[in-house]
C-alpha positions, 0 to 999 in steps of 0.5 A: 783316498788312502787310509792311515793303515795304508801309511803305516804299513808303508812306512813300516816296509820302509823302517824294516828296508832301513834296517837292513841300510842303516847308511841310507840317509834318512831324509832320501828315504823320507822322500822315497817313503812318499815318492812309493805312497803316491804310485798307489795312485797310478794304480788306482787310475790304471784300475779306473781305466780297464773297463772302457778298454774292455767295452772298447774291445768288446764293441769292435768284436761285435762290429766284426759279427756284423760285418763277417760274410755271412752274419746270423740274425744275433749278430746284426743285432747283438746284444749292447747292454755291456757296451752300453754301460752308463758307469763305464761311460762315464769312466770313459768321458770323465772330465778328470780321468781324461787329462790324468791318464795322459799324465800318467801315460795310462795306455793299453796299446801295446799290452797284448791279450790282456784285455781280451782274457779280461773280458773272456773272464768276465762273459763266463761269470754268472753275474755277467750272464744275468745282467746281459739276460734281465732286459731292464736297464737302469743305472744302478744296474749297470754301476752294481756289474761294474762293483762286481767286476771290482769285487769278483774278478779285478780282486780275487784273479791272481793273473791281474795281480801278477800283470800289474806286479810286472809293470811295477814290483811295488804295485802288489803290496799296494793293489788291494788298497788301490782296488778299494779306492776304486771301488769306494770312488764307484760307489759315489757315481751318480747318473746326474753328474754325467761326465764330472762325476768326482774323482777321489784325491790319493790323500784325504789332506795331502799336507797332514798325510805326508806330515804323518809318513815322514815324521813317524818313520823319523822320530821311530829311527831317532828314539830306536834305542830309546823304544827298544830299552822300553820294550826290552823293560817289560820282557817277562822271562824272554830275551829281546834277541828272541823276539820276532824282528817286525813285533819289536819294529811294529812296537817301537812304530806304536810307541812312537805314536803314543809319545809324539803325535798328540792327536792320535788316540791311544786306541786308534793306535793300539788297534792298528799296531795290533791288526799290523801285528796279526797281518804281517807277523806272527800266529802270536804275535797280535796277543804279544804286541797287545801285552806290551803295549799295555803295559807301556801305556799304564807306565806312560800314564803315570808317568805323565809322558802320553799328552793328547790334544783335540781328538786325540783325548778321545778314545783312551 
C-alpha cells in the first residue's frame, strides 16, 4: 500500500505543475492527480512479474545445456536451485497477479535483452553465488534471495530505472515507492498460502486516500492568497520574492492541513512538510520550514483556528 508521503508529494508535483497552468481547471487536474497516483501501481505489478520471467529464461537456457551436442556432466545435471525458487512460483502461480497482469497488459515479449542482462546481473552477486553454493533449502532461504534481488539490484541499478522511465516518464518519480511495496508485500509471503498468498491493494482505504489527494490540492489553490499572506507575516527581515518557490508551496501544503483536516496531528504534519522540505528543497530549507511553521501554529492555537478530532488530538 502507498504511503500518505507518497500522496503528498504527488500532490505537491501537481500543485507546483499548477502553477506554471493556472488555466487548468482545477477539477481535470484532481482527476489527473489521482489518475498519476493509481499508475504506481502498474509499477508495482510490472516489479512483481520480473522474477518468473527471469527463471522463465534461465530455465530454457539450461534446457539448451541439455540438449547442446556434446553436453558436460553439469549440463545434464545443472544446478535448479534458482529455477526452483518456491517465492518465485508463487509469484508466478499467484491467484491474483495472473488476471491483474492481463489487465495491465504486463508482457515481456518483446522487451529485448533485458531480461537476459537481469539475470547476468544477478548470477555475478555474491549474494546469488552463496545461495546457489548452500545446498540446503528451504523457504525462507529462497524469499530472502528474492528481498535481496529487490534491495540490491531492482534498487540501486540505474538501467532498470532508466528502462522503466522509458515505458513511462512518471514512473521515476514513483519507482522507489512501488519498489517498496513490493518488497513489503514479499515480506508477508508464507509457504502455506501456496498460490493465494495476498496481494496488497494501492490504497490502504481507497475512499479516504483519494478524499485526502483531491481535497489537499483543492483547499491549497482556494486559500493560496490567504497562506501566502500568513507565510509573508512571519518573514523576519526576508522578502517573500526571496524565498525559495517549493519552501513557500510546501508551507501553504502544511497550513492547509493544519487548518482543514482535522484528523491529522500537527505533528504528523510538521514532520513530513519538514522531511518534503529537505528532499525536495533546499540545504536550508528543512530548519526554514520548521521556524515558520512554528510560529504559525502558536498563532493558530491562540487564536483557536487548529481543531482536531479522533486521532488528530493526539500527538500536538
Amino acid at each position: 500500500m502507498i504511503s500518505r508521503r507518497f500522496l503528498r508529494t504527488k500532490t505537491m508535483q501537481a500543485l507546483y505543475a499548477h502553477r506554471i497552468k493556472p488555466y487548468e481547471d482545477v477539477l481535470s487536474a484532481q482527476t489527473e492527480l489521482v489518475k498519476t497516483v493509481k499508475n504506481c501501481y502498474v509499477l508495482f505489478l510490472w516489479f512483481f512479474s520480473i522474477l518468473p520471467e527471469v527463471t522463465f529464461y534461465r530455465r530454457n537456457k539450461l534446457e539448451d545445456l541439455r540438449n547442446k551436442h556434446n553436453p558436460t556432466p553439469e549440463d545434464l545435471n545443472p544446478n535448479t536451485k534458482f529455477v526452483d525458487n518456491q517465492v518465485i512460483e508463487q509469484i508466478e502461480d499467484n491467484l491474483t497477479l495472473q488476471p491483474l497482469f492481463k489487465n495491465h497488459h504486463i508482457d515481456w515479449s518483446n522487451d529485448g535483452d533485458f531480461i537476459p542482462r537481469l539475470f547476468h546481473i544477478l548470477e555475478e552477486t555474491d549474494f546469488y553465488k552463496a545461495y546457489m553454493e548452500n545446498p540446503a533449502r528451504s523457504y525462507e532461504e529462497d524469499k530472502n534471495l528474492v528481498l535481496d534481488i529487490i534491495e540490491h539490484i531492482l534498487g540501486p541499478d540505474d538501467h532498470i530505472r532508466w528502462y522503466f522511465s522509458e515505458k513511462d516518464t512518471h514512473w521515476l518519480d514513483d519507482y522507489e515507492e512501488a519498489l517498496t511495496m513490493l518488497y513489503k508485500n514479499i515480506l508477508k509471503f508464507k509457504q502455506k498460502a501456496g498460490n493465494n498468498n495476498k496481494i496488497l491493494p494501492l490504497f490502504k482505504d481507497e475512499k479516504e486516500d483519494e478524499r485526502f489527494l483531491r481535497e489537499l490540492f483543492k483547499k491549497t489553490i482556494e486559500h493560496d492568497e490567504e497562506f501566502e499572506a500568513l507565510i509573508e507575516s512571519k518573514l523576519q527581515n526576508w522578502e517573500l520574492e526571496r524565498v525559495i518557490d517549493m519552501d513557500i508551496l510546501l508551507m501553504k501544503m502544511a497550513i492547509c492541513e493544519f487548518l482543514e483536516f482535522p484528523t491529522i496531528p500537527i505533528k504528523v504534519t510538521m514532520n513530513e512538510y519538514i522531511d518534503l522540505a529537505k528532499l525536495y528543497s533546499s540545504d536550508k530549507s528543512q530548519q526554514f520550514v520548521n521556524g515558520i511553521l512554528d510560529r504559525l501554529i502558536v498563532d493558530f492555537k491562540e487564536e483557536g483556528r487548529i481543531v482536531k478530532t479522533g486521532i488528530g488530538l493526539y500527538q500536538n
